[in-house]
N, C-alpha and C positions, 0 to 999 in steps of 0.2 A: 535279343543277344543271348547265346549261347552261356552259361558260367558253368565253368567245372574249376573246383579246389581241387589243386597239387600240393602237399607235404613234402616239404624237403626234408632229407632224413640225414642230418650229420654226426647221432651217435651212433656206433655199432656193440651191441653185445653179446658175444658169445658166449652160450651156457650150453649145459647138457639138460635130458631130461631122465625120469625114473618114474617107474610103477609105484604104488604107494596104496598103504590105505586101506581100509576096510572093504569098502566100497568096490574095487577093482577096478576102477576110472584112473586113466593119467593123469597125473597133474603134478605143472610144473613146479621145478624146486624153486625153494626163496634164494636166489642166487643173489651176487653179488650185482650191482647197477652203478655203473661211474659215472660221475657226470661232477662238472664245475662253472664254477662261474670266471669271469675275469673284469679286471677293472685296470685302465691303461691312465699314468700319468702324463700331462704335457697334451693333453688332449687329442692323444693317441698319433702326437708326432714324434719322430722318430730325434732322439734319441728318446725312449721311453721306458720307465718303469713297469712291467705289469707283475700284478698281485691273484696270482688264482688260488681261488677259495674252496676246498674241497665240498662237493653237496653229493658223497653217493652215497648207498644206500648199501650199510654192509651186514648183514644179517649175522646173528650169534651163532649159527650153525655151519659159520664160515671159518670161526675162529681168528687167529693173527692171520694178516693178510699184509703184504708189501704194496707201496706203490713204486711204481717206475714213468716219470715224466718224459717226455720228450719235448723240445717246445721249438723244432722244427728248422733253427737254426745250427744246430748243433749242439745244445747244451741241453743239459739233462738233470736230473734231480729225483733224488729219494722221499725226498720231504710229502708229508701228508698234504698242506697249502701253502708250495714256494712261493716265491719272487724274483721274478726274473728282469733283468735288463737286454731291450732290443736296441743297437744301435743300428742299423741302416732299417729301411723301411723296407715294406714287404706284406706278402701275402704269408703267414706261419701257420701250417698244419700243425695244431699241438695235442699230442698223444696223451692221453692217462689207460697205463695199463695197471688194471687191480690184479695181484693175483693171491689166490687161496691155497695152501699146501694139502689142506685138510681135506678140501674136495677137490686136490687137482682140478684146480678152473682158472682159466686165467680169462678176464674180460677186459674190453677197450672202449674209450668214448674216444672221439676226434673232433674238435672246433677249430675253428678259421678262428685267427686272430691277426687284424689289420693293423698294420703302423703303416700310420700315412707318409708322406713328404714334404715338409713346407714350401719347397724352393721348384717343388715340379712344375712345368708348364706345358699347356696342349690344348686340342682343344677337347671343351667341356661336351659330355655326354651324359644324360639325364636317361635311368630309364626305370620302369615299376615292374614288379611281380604282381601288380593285382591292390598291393594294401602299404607297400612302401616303396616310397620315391629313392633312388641312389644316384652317385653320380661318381663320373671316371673320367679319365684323360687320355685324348687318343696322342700319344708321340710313340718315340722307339723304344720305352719301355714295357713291360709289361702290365697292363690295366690291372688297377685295386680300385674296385668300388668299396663307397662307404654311404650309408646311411646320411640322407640331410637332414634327421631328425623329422622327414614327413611321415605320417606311420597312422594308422587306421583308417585307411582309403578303403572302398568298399567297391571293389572290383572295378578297377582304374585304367583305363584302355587307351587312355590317347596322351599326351601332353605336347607343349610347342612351347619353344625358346624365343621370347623377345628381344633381338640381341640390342634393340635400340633402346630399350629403357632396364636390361638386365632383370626382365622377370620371365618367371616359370607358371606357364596355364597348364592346368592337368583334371582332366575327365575325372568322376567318379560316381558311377555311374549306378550303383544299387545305392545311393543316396542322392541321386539327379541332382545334379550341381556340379558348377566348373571353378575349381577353386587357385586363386594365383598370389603367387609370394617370392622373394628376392631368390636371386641362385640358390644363396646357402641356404637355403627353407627359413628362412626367419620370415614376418609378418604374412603369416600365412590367414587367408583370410577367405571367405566367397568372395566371386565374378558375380556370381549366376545361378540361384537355385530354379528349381522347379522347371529344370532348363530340357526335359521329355525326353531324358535315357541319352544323356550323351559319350561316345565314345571317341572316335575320332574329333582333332580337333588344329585350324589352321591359323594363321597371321596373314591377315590383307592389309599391309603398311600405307601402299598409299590410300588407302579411305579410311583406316584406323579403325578396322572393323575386326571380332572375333567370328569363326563360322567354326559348326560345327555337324555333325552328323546325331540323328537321334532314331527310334525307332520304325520310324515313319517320312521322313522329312529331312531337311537340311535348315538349319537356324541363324543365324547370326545377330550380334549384338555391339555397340557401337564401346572401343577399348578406354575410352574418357571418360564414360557416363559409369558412375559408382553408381548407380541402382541396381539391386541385382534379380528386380523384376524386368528389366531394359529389354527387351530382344523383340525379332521379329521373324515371320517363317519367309523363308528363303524358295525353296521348295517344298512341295507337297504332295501327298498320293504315292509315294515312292513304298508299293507294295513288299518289295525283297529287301529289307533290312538294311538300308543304306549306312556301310563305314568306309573308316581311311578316307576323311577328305582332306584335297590338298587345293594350293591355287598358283595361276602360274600366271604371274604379275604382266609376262609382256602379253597375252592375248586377252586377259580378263578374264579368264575362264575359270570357273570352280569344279572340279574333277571328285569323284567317289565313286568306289568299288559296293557291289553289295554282296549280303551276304548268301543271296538266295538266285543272284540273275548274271549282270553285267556292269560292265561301268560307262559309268555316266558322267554328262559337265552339263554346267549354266552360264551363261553370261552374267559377270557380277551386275549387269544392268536391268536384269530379269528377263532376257532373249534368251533363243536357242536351247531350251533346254531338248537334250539329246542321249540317246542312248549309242554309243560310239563303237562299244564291242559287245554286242549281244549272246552272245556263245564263246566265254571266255577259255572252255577245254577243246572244243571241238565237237562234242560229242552229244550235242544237240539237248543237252540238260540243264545249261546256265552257267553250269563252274560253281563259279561264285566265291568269294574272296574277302578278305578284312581290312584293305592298306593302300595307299598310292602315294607316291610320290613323282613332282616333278625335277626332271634333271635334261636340261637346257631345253631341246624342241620335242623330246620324249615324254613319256610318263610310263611308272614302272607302278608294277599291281600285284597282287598273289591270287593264285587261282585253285581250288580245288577239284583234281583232276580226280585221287580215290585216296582212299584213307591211308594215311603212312606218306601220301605223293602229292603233296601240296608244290605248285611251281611258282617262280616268277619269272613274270615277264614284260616284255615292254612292248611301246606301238610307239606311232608318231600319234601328234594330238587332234587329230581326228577318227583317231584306232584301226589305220592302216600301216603295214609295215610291222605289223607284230614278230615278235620273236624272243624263245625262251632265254632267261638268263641263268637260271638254277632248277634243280629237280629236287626229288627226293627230301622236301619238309614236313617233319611228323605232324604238321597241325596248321590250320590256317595261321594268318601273319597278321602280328596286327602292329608288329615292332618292325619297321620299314623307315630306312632312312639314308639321306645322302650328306657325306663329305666332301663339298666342294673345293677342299683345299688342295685336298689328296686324291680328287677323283676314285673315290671308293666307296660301293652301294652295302649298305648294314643293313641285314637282320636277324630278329631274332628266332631260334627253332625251340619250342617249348618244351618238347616231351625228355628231350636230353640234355636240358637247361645248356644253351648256345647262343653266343649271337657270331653269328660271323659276317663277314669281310669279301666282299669282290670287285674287280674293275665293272665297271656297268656293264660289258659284253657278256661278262660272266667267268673270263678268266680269274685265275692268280685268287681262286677261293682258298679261304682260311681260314679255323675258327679265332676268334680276337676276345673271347672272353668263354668262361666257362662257372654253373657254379646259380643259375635263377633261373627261372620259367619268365621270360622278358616277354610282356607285350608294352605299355606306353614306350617309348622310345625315341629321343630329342637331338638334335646336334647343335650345340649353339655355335659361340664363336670365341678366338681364340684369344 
């Protein structure tokens, strides 16, 4: 498995620079640096109090400096560490602008700050950057992800919603272990250590099985047995990096994309095992992809066609009948997922932190969230 760290960068500050010095080397001035904290009462539902703490960094050569708040709703403030009251819930860009008269500077931090809703309903979406679990709601609002308190995940690639007993499986995979716990992240606990680099990861209800994708292989482990030595290999020998596996309950079939070939299925009875689309671009080099999912007698996959131009696409489930449904994704997919309430295919595009939105043909694209580098990626149920 590929790992590359993304930095997301929410402060901005703007300085100048100057020549200095003995030396006759640049170097930059001690400029002013903004930055705050926040702390929301009511547990960050909405109507709420929040308290931001000043923490920047104002050097003596800045002299008096003013600050100017903004806290995104409309109200605004002079104060060094206001408090401000949110009454509706929302997503609030909130400004701190420092500025300096003495060296003409004026600098800016910007933080996201979430008041939730109590009363909202939809359904629940789970997804990771890598190292934290979040979760949203898909209705006619505008999605505010929050934090379920999951947090030190160690490059996190798959998860799946149990909608029959309301728990959360989630990959994490530079610590090899599948660890699962209620929606709201409480009782968070191991599945599955030592479980050989898993990333993708499914739900077989009727045989109450977990399956997963690891390095090498294809695994599964039986969802009732609390040992978290329990499992067994499913498949074997799977040379090109087998991810995104998925299972499609009326044929039996377990489906995964790799990351180096094509995509493949098994019979959950240990038959068939198959390679269905060998040549996922065309162009006689493998593709090769992070994701699948089934939706009714399809199954939809991402392919790396050249860098910047990740597609997806879909077959019937013998990997005849294929056909594009989106182009132009800066990064393989490994956040792939379907709403079958709303008949709408999710995923996520990393490089420009996206998840967006389509009918499965590929019409009526949109982005539906903005603001993470998403690959785990769940839909439970409403």
């Amino acid at each position: 498995m590929r790992k590359i760290l993304l930095i997301l960068l929410v402060g901005i500050s703007i300085v100048t620079w100057e020549s200095c010095s003995d030396d006759g080397f640049p170097v930059p001035p001690a400029s002013t640096v903004p930055k705050f904290s926040v702390s929301l009462t009511n547990d960050g539902f909405a109507p709420a109090t929040a308290t931001f703490t000043d923490q920047s960094i104002v050097p003596a050569r800045a002299g008096e400096v003013s600050y100017a708040w903004n806290f995104g709703d409309g109200g605004t403030s002079a104060e060094t560490s206001p408090v401000h009251d949110y009454v509706a819930p929302g997503v609030y860009n909130v400004k701190l602008t420092i500025t300096s008269f003495k060296l003409a500077e004026a600098t800016e931090y910007v933080q996201k700050v979430i008041i939730k809703d109590a009363n909202a309903s939809g359904i629940p979406v789970f997804f990771t950057d890598g190292t934290t679990v979040y979760k949203a709601l898909i209705n006619d609002d505008e999605p505010i992800a929050s934090s379920t308190g999951i947090t030190g995940l160690g490059d996190s690639y798959g998860m799946a919603v149990d909608t029959v007993n309301d728990k959360l499986y989630i990959t994490d995979y530079d610590n090899d272990k599948i660890l699962v716990a209620n929606l709201d992240g409480s009782d968070l606990h191991d599945f599955r250590t030592n479980a050989g680099g898993p990333d993708g990861i499914a739900i077989d209800y009727d045989d109450k099985k977990i399956y997963w994708d690891t390095d090498d292989g294809i695994k599964r482990a039986d969802m009732n047995n609390p040992s978290v030595s329990q499992m067994e290999d499913f498949a074997t020998g799977q040379t090109d990096d087998p991810e995104g596996v998925s299972i499609d309950p009326v044929t039996g079939y377990v489906f995964w994309n790799t990351y180096n070939g094509g995509v493949w299925r098994k019979n959950k009875n240990g038959t068939g095992l198959q390679e269905i689309i060998a040549d996922l671009d065309g162009a006689g080099d493998g593709g090769g992809g992070g994701s699948t999912v089934i939706v009714g007698s399809r199954i939809f996959y991402d392919v790396f066609v050249a860098s910047g131009d990740i597609h997806i696409k879909s077959a019937n489930l013998d990997g005849t009948g294929i056909a594009t449904v989106t182009t132009g994704i800066s990064r393989v997919v490994f956040a792939l997922g379907y709403d079958q309430i709303n008949d709408k295919l999710y995923w996520g595009d990393r490089t420009p932190q996206l998840i967006k939105r389509a009918n499965p043909d590929g019409t009526a694209t949109e982005t539906w969230y903005t603001g993470l580098s998403v690959r785990g990626f769940a839909i439970g149920q409403e």
